[in-house]
LUMFIVEX-419869 format. One record per residue (C-alpha): residue number from 1; residue in three letters; z, y, x. Coordinates in pm, whole numbers, plus 50000, padded with zeros to 5 digits. Layout:
<pts>
NUM | ALA | Z | Y | X
...
</pts>
This chain:
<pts>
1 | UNK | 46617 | 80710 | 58358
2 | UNK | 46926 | 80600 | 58175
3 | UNK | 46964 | 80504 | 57812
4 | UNK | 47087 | 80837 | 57710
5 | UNK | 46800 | 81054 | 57895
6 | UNK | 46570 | 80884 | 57750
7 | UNK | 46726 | 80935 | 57392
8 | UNK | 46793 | 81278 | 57433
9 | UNK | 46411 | 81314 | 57567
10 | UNK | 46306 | 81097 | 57257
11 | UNK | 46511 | 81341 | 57000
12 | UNK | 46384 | 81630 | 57166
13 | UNK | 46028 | 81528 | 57132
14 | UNK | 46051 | 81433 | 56774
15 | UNK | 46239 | 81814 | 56707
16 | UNK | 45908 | 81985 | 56852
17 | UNK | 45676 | 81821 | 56663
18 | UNK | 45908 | 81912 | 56368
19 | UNK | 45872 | 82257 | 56473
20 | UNK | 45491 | 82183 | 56537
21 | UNK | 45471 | 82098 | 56180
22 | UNK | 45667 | 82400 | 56065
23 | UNK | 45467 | 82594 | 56260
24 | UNK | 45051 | 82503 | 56202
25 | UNK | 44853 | 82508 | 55873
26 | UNK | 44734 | 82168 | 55785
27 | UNK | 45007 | 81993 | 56014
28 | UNK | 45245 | 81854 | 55829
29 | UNK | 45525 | 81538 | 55861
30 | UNK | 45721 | 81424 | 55555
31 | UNK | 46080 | 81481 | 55726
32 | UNK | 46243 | 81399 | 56053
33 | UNK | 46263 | 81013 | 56106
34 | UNK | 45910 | 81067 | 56059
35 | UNK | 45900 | 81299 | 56320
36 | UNK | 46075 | 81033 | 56560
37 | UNK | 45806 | 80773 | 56467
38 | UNK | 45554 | 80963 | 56547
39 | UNK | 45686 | 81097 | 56833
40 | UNK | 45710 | 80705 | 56949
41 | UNK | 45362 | 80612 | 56877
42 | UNK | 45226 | 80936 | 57019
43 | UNK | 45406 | 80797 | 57327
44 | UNK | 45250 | 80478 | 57298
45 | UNK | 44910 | 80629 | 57271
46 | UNK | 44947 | 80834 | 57539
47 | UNK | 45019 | 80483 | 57771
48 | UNK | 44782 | 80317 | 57661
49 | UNK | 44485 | 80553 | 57570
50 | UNK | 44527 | 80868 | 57741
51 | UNK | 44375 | 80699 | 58104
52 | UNK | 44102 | 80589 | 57940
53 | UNK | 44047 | 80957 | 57725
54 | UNK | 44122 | 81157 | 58041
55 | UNK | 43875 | 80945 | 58291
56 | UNK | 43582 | 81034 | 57981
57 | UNK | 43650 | 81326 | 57976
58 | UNK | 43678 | 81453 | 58320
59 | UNK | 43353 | 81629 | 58361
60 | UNK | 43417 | 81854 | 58065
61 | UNK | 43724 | 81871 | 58150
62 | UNK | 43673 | 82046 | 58477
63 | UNK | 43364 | 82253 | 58326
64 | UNK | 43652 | 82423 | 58093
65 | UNK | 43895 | 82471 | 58343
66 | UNK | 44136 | 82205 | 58178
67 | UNK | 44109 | 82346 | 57823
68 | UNK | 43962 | 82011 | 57723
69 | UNK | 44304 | 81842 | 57815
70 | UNK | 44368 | 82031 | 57443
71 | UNK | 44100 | 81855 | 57247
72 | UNK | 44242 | 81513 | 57412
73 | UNK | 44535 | 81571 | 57302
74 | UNK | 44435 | 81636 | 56948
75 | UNK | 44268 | 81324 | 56966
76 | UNK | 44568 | 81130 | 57060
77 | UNK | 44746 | 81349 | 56745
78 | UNK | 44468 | 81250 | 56495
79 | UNK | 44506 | 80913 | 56626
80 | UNK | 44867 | 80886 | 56511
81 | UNK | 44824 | 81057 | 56225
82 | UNK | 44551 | 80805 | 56126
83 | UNK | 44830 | 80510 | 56174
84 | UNK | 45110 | 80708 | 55966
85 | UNK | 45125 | 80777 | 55624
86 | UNK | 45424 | 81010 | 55658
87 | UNK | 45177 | 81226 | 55917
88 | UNK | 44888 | 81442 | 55817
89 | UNK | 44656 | 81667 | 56020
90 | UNK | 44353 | 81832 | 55789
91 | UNK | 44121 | 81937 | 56026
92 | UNK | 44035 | 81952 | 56371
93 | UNK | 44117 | 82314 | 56374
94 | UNK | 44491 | 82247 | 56322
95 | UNK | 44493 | 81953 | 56568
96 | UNK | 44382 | 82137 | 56843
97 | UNK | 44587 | 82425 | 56733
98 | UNK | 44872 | 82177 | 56658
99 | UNK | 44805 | 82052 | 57041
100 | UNK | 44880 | 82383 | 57196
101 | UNK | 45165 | 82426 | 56973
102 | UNK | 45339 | 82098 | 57084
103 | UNK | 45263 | 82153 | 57477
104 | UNK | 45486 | 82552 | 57438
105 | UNK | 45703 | 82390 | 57211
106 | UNK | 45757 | 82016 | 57442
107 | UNK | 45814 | 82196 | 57730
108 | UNK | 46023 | 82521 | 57582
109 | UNK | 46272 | 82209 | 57451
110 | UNK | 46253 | 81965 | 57730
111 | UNK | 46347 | 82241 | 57962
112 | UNK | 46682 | 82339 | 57790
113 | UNK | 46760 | 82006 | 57680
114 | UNK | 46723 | 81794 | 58001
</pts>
């Protein structure tokens, strides 16, 4: 992946959780650059954490026919916005919604963009 892909793939991430934000009750991020932070560490966690999350939760994971992959996810966002004080999720409610959002929203982008 060149320099520029992964820019462009770095901006688009941080514009959907923007729209994420603009979207979901009780999401919210104080402004773009904050956006691009998060979108960073949410990368990081999703390295480093994510194997570990996904291998726990396998069983339920499969008993909901992948559904749980959504309450992972909101993990990893509660996570990050834990770590960031620019990055705010109320409730579990709105990270899990928040979780779906991003996914539509990720992919939607990341397929006209790249």
């Amino acid at each position: 992946m060149t320099w520029f892909a992964m820019l462009l793939h770095w901006i688009v991430s941080g514009l959907a959780l923007a729209i994420t934000a603009a979207l979901v009750p009780g999401f919210r991020i104080r402004g773009f650059g904050a956006a691009l932070i998060a979108s960073l560490l949410i990368a990081a966690l999703n390295f480093f954490l994510r194997p570990a999350l996904d291998f726990l939760s396998f069983p339920l994971t499969v008993l909901t026919l992948g559904f749980f992959v959504f309450v992972v996810d909101a993990i990893v966002l509660r996570l990050c916005a834990a770590f960031m004080k620019d990055f705010e999720i109320s409730n579990w409610i709105s990270a899990i919604l928040g979780a779906i959002i991003l996914a539509i929203t990720s992919g939607l982008l990341h397929y006209i963009a790249i």
